[in-house]
C-alpha positions as CSV (number, residue, x, y, z in Angstrom):
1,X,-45.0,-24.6,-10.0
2,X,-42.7,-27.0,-11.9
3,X,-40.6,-27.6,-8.8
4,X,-44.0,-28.0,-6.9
5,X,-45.2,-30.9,-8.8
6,X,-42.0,-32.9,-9.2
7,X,-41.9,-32.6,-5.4
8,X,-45.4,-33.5,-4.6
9,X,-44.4,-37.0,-6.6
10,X,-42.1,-38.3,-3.8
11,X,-43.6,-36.6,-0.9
12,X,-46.6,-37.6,1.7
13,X,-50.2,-36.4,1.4
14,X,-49.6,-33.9,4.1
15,X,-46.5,-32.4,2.2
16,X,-48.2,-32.4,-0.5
17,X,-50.8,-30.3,0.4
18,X,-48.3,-27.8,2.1
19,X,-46.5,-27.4,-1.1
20,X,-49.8,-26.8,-3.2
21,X,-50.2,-24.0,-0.3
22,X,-47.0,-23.1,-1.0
23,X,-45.6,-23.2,2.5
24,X,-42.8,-26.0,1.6
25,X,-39.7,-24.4,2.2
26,X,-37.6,-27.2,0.0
């Protein structure tokens, strides 16, 4: 979840809410 939220910082809305899904393959 750490990785999750450092991500969602410097990513778009839309990536964003693919990586709270958990479907961000990064």
């Amino acid at each position: 979840d750490l990785s999750s939220n450092e991500l969602t910082g410097q990513v778009p809305s839309s990536l964003q809410e693919r990586a709270k899904s958990g479907r961000l393959s990064l």
